[in-house]
N, C-alpha and C positions, 0 to 999 in steps of 0.2 A: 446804634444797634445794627449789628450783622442780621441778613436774612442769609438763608437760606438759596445759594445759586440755582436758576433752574438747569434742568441737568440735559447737555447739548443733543441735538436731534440731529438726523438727518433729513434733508430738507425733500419734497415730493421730486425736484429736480433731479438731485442725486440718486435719489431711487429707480428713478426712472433709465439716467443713466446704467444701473445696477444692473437693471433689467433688460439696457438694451446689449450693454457687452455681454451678458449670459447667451440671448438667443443671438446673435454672431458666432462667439464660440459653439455652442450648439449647429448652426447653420454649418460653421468648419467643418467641425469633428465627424457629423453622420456621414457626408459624401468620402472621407478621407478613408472610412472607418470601411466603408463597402468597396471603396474601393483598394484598398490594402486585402482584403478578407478573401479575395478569389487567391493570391498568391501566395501570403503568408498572413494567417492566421495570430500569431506573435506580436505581428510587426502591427496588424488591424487594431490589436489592443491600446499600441504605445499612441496609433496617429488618433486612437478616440481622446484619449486621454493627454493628451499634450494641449490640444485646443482649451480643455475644460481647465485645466490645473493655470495655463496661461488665464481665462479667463475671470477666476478665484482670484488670485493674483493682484489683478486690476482691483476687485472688487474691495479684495483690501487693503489696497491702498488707498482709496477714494475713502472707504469707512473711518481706516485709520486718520488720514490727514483734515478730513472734516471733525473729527470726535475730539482730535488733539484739546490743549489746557489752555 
């Protein structure tokens, strides 16, 4: 008789890691972001947002390669 797989978690570990590459990126991005913002305003957007998008990134890779079958 087949049961029913339980269906894969991520572990408190991996979240935590989750949680600590967010605030690094976070950490990056604010100082980049004020500091861009006195010169060029455009340019403040891209350095906020590189850090986070890099940091997503990580996040789902870690999500993805722990979820895998």
């Amino acid at each position: 008789m087949t049961g029913n797989p339980q269906p894969k978690r991520l572990t408190r570990g991996q979240i935590a890691l989750m949680i600590a590459i967010d605030i690094v990126a976070v950490a990056i991005a604010i100082p980049l972001y004020l500091f861009f913002a006195k010169n060029d305003p455009g340019a403040s957007l891209f350095a906020l947002a590189a850090p986070l998008v890099f940091g997503g990134f990580f996040n789902l890779v870690i999500a993805l390669v722990s979820l895998k079958p």
